[in-house]
Steps between C-alpha positions, in 0.01 A plus 500: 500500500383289810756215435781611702252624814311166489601229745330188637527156706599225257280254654215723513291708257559830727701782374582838603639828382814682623430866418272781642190588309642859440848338366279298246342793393779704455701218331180471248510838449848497429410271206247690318179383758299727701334295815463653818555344852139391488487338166826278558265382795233423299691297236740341798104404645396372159786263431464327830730719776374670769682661841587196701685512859758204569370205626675244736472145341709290743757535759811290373483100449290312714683276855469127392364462834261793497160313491611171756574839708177657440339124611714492793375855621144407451508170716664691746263745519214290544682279745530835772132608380373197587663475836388879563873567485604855419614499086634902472621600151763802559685761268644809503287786229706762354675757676309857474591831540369696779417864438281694228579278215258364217351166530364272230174491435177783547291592810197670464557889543382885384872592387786295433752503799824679403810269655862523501748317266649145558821607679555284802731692662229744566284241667415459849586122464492184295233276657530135504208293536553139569145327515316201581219320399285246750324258233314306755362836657511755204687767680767711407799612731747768412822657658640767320863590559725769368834341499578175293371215365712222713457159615443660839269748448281236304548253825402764791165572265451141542557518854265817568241329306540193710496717793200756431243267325663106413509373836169642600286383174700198542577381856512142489722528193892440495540471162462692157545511128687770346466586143764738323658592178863383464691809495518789686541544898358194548647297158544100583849518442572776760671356787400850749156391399520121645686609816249780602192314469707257693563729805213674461204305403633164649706542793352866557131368515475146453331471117634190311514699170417396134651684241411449143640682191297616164678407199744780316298741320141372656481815781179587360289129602638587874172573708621839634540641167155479366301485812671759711766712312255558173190673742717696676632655191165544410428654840755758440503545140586862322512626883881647668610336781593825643625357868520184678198467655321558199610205340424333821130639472501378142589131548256491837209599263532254277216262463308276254179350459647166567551623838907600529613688815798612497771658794818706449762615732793688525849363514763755557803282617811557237583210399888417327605295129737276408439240824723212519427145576797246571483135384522441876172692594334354189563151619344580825185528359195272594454482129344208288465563189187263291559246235285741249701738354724510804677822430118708513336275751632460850429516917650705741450357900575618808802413661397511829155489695387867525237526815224799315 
């Protein structure tokens, strides 16, 4: 009866079944075969199936030049470390609802917390929190916004960072690594991208900037995602961010044993899509891109001498 609700991987030995346990039971029964819910369990269980959830295997083909990049990154890194340079790994986490909504995970209560259903017209906001991680000092630095996810927004975090902490912790310092994914409001092919850290970063302050790209589909070896994004998930698991400075609260009091601090701050500037940079203005640029993997790798200089 199971060989039209029996599929499988041809490569591999593991199958699966299509149907519910109550529509095998009712199908058996409609052939002359009493077996409850339970018992198609326990024969599914003896002949080798069991409830499985889906399991990511691997994000698309490998780049060709996906480990010389991961080479490249490493050298680089140890080059600023070793000069007591500032290396800063930066992303943006997920956007999250603000208001009474559920949250993944459990905190430890007496009674379940009763929260409102995922419409997001009913929330107070959409949060977006664009962090980033200090490897050389172990601290965390977050701005959360609540308009979009632009080139600009992800420069002026730069810039407040720079500003609040970067210039302080490093004051001798007028350069710095960047790490980053490759898409998103700060993707390597984004033009708006290139030309604010250029009138931001460099003419704006001074920095001689480094910016180097993770491979497609390798987000997850980028610093901020497993030393800085992943605890403050923990932080705030299975708990509403009910308001703004909640979520603020949350990301503050996130620490680890390994000795993570970690700041937040509000950005409430609005901040517009669909940006356009001419051919002209991209030319303009103080930009030199590297001989490794040119189109990931590249330097952004000032233009002009900025007196700090």
């Amino acid at each position: 009866m199971l060989t039209d609700e029996i599929a499988g991987d041809p490569i591999t030995n593991q199958r699966w079944v299509r149907s519910s346990l109550r529509n095998l039971s009712s199908k058996l029964k409609a052939e002359g075969h009493q077996a409850c819910t339970h018992t198609v369990a326990r024969l599914l269980r003896k002949i080798g199936y069991s409830l499985q959830v889906n399991k990511k295997k691997q994000a698309g083909a490998q780049h060709p030049d996906r480990d010389k990049q991961f080479r490249y990154i490493a050298s680089l890194k140890a080059q600023f470390l070793d000069e007591c340079l500032p290396v800063i790994s930066i992303d943006t986490k997920k956007k999250e609802l603000i208001g009474n909504y559920r949250r993944e995970g459990r905190s430890w209560r007496k009674k379940a917390r009763e929260v409102e259903s995922y419409f997001a017209s009913h929330a107070q906001c959409v949060a977006v929190p664009f962090g980033i991680y200090d490897l050389g000092k172990n601290t965390g630095y977050v701005t959360v916004g609540i308009s979009h996810n632009t080139a600009e927004f992800a420069a002026n975090c730069l810039v407040s960072w720079w500003q609040r902490y970067g210039r302080s912790a490093y004051p001798m310092c007028d350069r710095l690594l960047i790490l980053a994914d490759g898409g998103g409001g700060n993707g390597y092919n984004l033009r708006s991208w290139k030309k604010d850290l250029q009138d931001k970063l460099c003419d704006g302050l001074g920095l001689t900037v480094t910016l180097s790209h993770y491979p497609p589909g390798c987000s997850k070896w980028n610093p901020v995602e497993y030393r800085l994004f992943s605890h403050i998930s923990m932080n705030w698991a299975g708990r509403p961010l009910t308001d703004l400075n909640t979520m603020l609260a949350f990301i503050r009091g996130t620490r680890t044993i390994g000795g993570l601090n970690v700041e937040a701050h509000l950005d409430q500037e609005i901040y517009r899509k669909g940006r356009k940079v001419t051919n002209r203005q991209l030319k303009a640029l103080a930009l030199s891109p590297h001989e490794t993997c040119p189109n990931w790798n590249y330097t952004l200089t000032p233009r002009q001498s900025i007196i700090l």
